[in-house]
N, C-alpha and C positions, 0 to 999 in steps of 0.2 A: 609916643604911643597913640593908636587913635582908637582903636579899641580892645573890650576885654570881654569876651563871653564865658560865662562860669555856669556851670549846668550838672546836672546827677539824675543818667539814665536810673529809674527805678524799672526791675522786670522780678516778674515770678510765673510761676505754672499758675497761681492761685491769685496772684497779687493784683485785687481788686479797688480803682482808683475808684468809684464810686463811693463804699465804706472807708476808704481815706479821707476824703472828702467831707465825710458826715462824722468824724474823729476830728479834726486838723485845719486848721486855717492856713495852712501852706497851701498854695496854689496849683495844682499839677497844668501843666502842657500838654497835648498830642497825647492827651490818654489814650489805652485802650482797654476795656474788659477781656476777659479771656473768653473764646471763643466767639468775638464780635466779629462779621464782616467786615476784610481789613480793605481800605479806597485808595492806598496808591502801594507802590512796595512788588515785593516778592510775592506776596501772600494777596495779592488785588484781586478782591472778588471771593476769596476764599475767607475759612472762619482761623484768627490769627491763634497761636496755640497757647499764649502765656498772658496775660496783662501785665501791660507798662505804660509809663508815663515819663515824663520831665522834669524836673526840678530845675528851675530857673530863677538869680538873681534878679533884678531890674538895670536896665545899663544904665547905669548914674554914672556921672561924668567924672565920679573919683576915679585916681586911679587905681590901686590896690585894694581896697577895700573888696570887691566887689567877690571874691574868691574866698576871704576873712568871710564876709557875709552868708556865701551857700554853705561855709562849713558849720556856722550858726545854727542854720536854717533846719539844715542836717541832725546838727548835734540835738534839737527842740524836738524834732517829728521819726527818730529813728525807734521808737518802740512803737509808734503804732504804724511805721510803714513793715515791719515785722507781724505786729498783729492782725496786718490787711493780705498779709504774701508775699511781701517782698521780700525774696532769697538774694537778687544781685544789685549791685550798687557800683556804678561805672561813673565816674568822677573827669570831668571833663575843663579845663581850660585852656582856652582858644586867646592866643595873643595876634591881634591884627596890625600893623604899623604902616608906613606908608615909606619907608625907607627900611636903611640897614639897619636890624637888631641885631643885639648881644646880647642874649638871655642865658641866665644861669642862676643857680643857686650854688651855696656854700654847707659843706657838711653840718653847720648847724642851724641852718633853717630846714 
């Protein structure tokens, strides 16, 4: 395995990363406010319709861990990513490898 990105789109109509921010010592990514001038995208140039942001692990050279970690992360800051706006929560892990993988889970993980 060479690597592991583990990440949680945060969006809402409402969901304001600024007052997450000043709640939370989780770090957001590529925030946006609602209604902010969006700089690349679909919406370039125009005012974007909902606030989101990122939730990102650190890529530490473990390897599983790192997926354990944003569900942490998650599990720590999900009432006030509620009381900031947050309606959708998109869960994200990216396995990158440099050869042939064989990934899978088993019905009890």
């Amino acid at each position: 395995m060479i690597k592991i990105r583990a990440s949680c789109l945060v969006m809402g109509d409402s969901f304001s990363p600024e007052k997450f921010a000043q709640m939370s010592s989780v770090v957001l990514v590529d925030a946006h406010e609602p209604g902010a001038i969006a700089r690349s995208g679909r919406f370039r140039g125009k005012p974007v319709l909902h606030g989101s942001a990122v939730i990102e692990v650190s890529n530490k050279p473990e390897e599983w861990a790192r997926f354990d970690d944003l569900l942490k992360v998650m599990e720590s800051c999900i009432d006030a990513l509620r009381k900031c706006g947050a309606e959708s929560l998109t869960l994200s892990c990216s396995l990158f490898h440099d050869g042939e993988c064989n990934f899978g889970f088993s019905p009890d993980e």
